[in-house]
C-alpha positions in Angstrom: 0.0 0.0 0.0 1.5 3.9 -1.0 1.9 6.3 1.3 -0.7 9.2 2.3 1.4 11.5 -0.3 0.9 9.3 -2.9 -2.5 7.8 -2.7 -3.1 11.9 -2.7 -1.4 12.5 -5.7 -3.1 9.6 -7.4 -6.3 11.4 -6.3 -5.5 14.7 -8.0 -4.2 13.1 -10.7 -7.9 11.0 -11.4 -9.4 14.3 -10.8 -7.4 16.2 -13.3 -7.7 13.7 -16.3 -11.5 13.8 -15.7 -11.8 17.4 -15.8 -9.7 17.2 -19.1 -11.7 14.6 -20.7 -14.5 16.7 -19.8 -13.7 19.2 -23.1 -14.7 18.3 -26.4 -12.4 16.6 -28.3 -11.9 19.3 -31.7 -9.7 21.6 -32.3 -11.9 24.2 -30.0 -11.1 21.4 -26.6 -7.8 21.3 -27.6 -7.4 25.0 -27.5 -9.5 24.9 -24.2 -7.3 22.2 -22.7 -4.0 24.2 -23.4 -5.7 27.2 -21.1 -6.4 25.1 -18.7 -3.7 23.7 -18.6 -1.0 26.1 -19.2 -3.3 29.3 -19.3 -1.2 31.1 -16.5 2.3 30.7 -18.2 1.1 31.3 -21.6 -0.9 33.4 -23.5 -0.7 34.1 -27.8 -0.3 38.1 -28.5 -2.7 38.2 -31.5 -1.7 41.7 -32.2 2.2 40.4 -32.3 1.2 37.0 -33.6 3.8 35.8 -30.9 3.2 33.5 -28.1 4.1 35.7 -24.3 5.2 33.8 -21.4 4.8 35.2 -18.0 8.1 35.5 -16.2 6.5 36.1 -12.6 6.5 39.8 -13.4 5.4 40.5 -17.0 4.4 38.9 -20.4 7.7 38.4 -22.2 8.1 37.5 -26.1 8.8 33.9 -25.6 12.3 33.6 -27.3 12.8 30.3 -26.7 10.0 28.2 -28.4 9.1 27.4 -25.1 5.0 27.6 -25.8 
């Protein structure tokens, strides 16, 4: 039997994938299951046409093909 830490994690991990299977599965789910997902760290500049990161202080041109 896992530990408390892990039967936990296993918990929010069930809980996560069932929230995610939850979206359609199109392009429009996909694109909703990336700002779920990764929402707070990235966002697409549609004036730029560039993808921003957030840096913990401010959207930055993401330079590194990060998104």
């Amino acid at each position: 039997m896992g530990s408390v830490s892990e039967t936990l994690e296993a918990i929010v991990n069930r809980a996560r994938l069932q929230k995610l299977l939850a979206f359609p599965l199109t392009d429009a789910g996909n694109a909703e299951v990336f700002a779920e997902e990764h929402g707070t760290r990235f966002r697409y500049d549609h004036t730029r046409q560039k993808w921003r990161v957030w840096n913990g202080r401010y959207w930055a041109a993401d330079e590194t093909g990060e998104s």
